[in-house]
VMD Tcl script that draws the C-alpha trace (Angstrom):
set ca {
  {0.00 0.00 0.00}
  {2.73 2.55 0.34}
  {4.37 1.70 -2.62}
  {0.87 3.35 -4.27}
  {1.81 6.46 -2.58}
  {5.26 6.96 -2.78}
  {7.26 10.31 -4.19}
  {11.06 9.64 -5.30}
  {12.33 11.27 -2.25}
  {11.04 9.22 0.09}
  {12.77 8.10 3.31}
  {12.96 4.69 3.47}
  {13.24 3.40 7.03}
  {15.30 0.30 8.29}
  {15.29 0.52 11.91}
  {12.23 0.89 14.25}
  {13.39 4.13 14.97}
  {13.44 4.91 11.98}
  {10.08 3.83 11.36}
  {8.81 6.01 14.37}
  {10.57 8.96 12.81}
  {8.34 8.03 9.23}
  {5.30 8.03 11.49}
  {5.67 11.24 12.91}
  {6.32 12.73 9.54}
  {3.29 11.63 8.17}
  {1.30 12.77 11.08}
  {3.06 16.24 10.29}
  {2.52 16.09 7.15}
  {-1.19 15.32 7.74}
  {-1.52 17.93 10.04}
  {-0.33 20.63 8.15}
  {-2.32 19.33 5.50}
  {-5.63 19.84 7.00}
  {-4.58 23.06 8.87}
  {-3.92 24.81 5.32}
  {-7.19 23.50 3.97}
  {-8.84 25.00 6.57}
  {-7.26 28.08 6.25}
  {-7.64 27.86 2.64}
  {-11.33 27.68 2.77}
  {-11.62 30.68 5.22}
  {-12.82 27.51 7.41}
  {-10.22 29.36 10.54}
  {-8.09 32.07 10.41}
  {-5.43 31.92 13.87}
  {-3.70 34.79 14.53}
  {0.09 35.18 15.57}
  {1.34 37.73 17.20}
  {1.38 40.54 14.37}
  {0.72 40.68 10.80}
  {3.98 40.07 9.79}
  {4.61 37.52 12.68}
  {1.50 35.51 11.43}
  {2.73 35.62 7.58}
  {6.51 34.87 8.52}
  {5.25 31.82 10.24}
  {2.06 30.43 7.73}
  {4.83 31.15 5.33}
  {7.61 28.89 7.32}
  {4.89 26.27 7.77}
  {4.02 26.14 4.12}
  {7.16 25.71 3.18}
  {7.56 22.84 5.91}
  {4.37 21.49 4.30}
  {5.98 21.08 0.54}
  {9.15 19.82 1.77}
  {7.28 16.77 3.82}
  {4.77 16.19 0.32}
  {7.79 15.75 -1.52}
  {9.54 12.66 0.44}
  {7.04 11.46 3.09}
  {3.75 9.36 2.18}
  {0.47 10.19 2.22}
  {-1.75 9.03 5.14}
  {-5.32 8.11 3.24}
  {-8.14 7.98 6.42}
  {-10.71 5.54 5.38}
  {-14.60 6.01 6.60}
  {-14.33 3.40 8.88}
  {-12.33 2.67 11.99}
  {-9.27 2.10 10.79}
  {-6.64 4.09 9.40}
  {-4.39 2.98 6.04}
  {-1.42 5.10 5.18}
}
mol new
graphics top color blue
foreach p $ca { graphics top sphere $p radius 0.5 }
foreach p [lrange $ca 0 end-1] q [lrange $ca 1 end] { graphics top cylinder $p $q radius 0.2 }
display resetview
């Protein structure tokens, strides 16, 4: 199933660390996923400090964002109980 989902870049863990560390990144990645959809859609708009505090760090989180799509997977949530990634 993660082969589906795979970019070139992607970690490839050997050690259960390492697999830990992959599991956090996808939960960051999934995170800041849904947190720029909902700002996206107007759905919530958090505010930082000042103006140029809250762009400096939606920028610095976007960026975070893009760097995670391009070498961690994708975690797909089904309907049902259980999660696949």
């Amino acid at each position: 199933m993660i082969q589906d989902n795979c970019t070139k870049k992607r970690i490839k863990p050997r050690l259960l660390r390492d697999i830990k560390t992959e599991a956090l990144l996808v939960f960051a990645r999934t995170a800041l996923e849904r947190f720029f959809e909902r700002v996206d859609n107007n759905d919530w708009q958090p505010i930082v400090g000042t103006d140029d505090e809250t762009i400096y760090i939606y920028d610095t989180l976007r960026e975070l964002k893009d760097q995670l799509q391009e070498c961690v997977v994708k975690c797909r949530l089904s309907t049902q109980s259980s999660s696949k990634c």
